[in-house]
C-alpha positions as CSV (number, residue, x, y, z in Angstrom):
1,X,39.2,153.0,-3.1
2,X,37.3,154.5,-5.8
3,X,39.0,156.8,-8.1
4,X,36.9,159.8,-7.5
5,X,37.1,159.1,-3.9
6,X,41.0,158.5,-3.7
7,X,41.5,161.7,-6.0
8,X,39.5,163.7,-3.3
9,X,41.5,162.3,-0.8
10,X,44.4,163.8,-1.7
11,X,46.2,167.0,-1.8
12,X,49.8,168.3,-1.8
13,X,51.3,166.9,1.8
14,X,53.1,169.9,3.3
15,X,54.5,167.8,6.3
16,X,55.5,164.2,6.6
17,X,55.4,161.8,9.0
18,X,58.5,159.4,10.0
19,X,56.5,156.3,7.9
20,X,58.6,154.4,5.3
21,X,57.2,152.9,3.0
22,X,56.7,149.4,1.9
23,X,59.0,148.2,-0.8
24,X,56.1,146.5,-2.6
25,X,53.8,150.1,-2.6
26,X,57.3,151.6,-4.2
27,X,57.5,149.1,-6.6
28,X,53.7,149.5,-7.6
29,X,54.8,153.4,-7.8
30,X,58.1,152.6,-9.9
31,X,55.8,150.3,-12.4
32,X,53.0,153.5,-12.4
33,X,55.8,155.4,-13.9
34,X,57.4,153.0,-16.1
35,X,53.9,152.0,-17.5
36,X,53.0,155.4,-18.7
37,X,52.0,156.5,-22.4
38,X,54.6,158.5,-23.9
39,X,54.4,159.3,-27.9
40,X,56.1,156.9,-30.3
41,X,56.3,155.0,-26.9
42,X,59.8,156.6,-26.8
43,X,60.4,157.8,-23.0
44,X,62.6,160.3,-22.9
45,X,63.0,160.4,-19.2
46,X,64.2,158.2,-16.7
47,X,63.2,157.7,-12.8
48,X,65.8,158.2,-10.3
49,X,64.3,156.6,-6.7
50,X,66.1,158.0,-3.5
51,X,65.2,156.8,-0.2
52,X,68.7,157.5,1.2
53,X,68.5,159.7,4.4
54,X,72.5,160.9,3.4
55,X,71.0,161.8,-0.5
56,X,68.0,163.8,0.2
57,X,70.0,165.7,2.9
58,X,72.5,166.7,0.3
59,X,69.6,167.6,-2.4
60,X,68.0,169.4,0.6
61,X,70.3,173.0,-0.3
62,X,68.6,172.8,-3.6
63,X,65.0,172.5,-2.7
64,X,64.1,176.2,-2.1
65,X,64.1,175.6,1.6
66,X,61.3,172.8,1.3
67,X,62.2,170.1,3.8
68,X,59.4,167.8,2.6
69,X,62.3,166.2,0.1
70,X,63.8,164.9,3.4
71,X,61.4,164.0,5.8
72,X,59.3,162.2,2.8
73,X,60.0,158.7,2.9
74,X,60.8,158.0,-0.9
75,X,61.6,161.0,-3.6
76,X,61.0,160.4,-7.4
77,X,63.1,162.5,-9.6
78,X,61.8,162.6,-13.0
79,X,64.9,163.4,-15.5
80,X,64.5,163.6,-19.3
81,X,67.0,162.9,-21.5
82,X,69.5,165.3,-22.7
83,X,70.2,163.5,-26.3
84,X,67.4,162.5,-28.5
85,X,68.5,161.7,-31.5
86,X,68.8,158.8,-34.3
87,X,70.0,156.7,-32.0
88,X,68.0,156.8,-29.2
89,X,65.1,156.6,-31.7
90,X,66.5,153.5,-33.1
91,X,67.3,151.7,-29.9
92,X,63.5,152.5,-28.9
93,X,62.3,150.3,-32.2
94,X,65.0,147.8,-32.2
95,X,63.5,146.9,-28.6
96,X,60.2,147.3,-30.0
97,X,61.0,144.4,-32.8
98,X,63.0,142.3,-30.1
99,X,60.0,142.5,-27.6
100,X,57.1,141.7,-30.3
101,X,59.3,139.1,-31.6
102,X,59.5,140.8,-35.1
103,X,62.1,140.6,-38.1
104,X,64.8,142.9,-37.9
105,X,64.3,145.5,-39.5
106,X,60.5,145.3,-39.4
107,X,60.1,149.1,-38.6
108,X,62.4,150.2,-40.5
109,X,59.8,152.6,-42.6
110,X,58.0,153.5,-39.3
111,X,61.9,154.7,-37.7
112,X,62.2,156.9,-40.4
113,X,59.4,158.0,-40.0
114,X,60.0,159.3,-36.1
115,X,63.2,160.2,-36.8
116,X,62.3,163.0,-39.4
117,X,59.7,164.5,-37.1
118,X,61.5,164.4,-34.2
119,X,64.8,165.2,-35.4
120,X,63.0,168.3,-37.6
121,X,62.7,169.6,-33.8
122,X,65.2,172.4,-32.5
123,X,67.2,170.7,-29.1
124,X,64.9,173.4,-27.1
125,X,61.6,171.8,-28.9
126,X,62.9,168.7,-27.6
127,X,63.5,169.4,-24.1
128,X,60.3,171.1,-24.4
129,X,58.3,167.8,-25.8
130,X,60.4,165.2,-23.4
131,X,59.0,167.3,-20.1
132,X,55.8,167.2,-21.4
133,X,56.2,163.3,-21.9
134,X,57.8,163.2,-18.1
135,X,54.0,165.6,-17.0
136,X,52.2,162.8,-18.5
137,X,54.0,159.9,-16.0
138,X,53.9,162.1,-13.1
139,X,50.3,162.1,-13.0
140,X,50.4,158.8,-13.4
141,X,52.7,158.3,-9.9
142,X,49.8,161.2,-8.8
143,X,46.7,158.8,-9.4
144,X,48.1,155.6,-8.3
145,X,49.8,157.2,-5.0
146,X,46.3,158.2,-4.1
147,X,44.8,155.1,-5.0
148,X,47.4,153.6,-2.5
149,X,47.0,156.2,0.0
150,X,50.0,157.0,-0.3
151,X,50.4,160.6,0.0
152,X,52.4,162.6,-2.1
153,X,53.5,166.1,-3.4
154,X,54.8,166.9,-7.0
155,X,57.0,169.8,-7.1
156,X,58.7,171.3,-9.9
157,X,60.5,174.7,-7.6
158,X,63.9,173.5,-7.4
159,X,67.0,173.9,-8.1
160,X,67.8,171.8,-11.4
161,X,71.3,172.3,-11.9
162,X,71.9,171.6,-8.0
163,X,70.2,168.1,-8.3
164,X,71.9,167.0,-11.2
165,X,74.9,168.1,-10.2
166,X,74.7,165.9,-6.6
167,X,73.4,163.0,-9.2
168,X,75.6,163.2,-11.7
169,X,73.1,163.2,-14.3
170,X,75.3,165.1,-16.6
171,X,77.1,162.1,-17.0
172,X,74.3,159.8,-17.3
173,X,72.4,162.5,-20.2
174,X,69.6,163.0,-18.2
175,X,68.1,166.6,-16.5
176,X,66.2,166.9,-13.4
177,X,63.1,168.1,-14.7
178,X,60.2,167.7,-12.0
179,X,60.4,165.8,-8.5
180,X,57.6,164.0,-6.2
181,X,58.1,163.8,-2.5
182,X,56.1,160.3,-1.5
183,X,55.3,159.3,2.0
184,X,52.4,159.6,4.8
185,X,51.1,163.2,5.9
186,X,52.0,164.0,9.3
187,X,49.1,164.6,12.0
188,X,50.1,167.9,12.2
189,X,49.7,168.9,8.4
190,X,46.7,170.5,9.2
191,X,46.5,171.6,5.6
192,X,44.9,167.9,4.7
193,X,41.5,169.3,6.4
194,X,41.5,172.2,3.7
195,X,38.4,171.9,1.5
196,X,39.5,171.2,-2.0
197,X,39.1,174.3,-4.9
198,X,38.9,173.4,-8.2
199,X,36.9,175.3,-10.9
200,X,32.8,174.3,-10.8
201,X,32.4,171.4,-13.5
202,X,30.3,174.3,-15.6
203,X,33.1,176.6,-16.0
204,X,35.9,173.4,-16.2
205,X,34.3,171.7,-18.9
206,X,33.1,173.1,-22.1
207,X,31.3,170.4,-24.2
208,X,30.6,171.2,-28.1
């Protein structure tokens, strides 16, 4: 499918059918994610995956009453990570050196570098800059679901501390920042015949 076409194709499912799906579509999904720019390359987020029927029924009090999180076959939770500092930074370039089969201590310079301007940042800045890292993946997940056909809804009106409490991300450093139900659209989600409204292209895009 083309990628104007596929992005026309979908919309925000409201209702999900009983369709799982296939590992290997997850998996594509997973890499979508994992693939995704992020500055300095650092990630500050991980992906938690939940296709357990028991899981999504106990997330399902902190969902503002939207049972899409159950009935969806798989849910991405997108979690940033709660401590970004030297260390995390310096993991990130180690890995960096390791992978491009560098010397130690090749980036030394460019570490420093990071580390002052991202460690200049107040812990709020931080959370602020790691969600907007975590955006940048879920429309990622958003472009290659519809390229799939799989369909999908992003969502970001829950209940954080709810979530990461039933995860126990607290423990892992992470906090539930914005979720994606993934699945098929049920027959009956008669919203998927709604013409699509966006902005004309005239008044979107201002070219100077």
């Amino acid at each position: 499918m083309a990628i104007l076409e596929a992005l026309n194709w979908r919309y925000a499912v409201r209702e999900f059918s009983d369709t799982q799906l296939s590992e290997d579509v997850v998996t594509e999904l997973i890499e979508a994610a994992r693939l995704s720019p992020s500055a300095y390359g650092l990630q500050p987020y991980r992906l938690l995956v939940i296709s357990s029927p028991q899981m999504k029924e106990k997330l399902l009090p902190y969902a503002m009453g939207q049972t899409k999180i159950r009935d969806c076959s798989h849910l991405f939770i997108f979690a940033t990570s709660t401590t970004i500092d030297a260390q995390f930074i310096e993991q990130h370039f180690a890995r960096v050196e390791h992978e491009r089969e560098l010397e130690i201590g090749a980036l030394t310079g460019f570490t420093q570098h990071v580390k002052e301007a991202m460690l200049s940042m107040s812990s709020l800045q931080l959370q602020h800059w790691a969600e907007n890292q975590v955006h940048i993946a879920l429309g990622n997940v958003l472009t290659a679901s519809a390229l799939k056909k799989v369909d999908a809804c992003p969502m970001a009106g829950f209940e954080n501390h709810g979530f990461d409490n039933v995860l126990g991300l607290a423990q892992l450093e992470l906090r539930s920042t914005v979720i994606c139900a993934l699945g098929e659209r049920a027959p009956t989600d008669t919203s998927a015949d709604d013409r699509k409204v966006r902005l004309p292209i005239n008044d979107f895009c201002i070219e100077i």
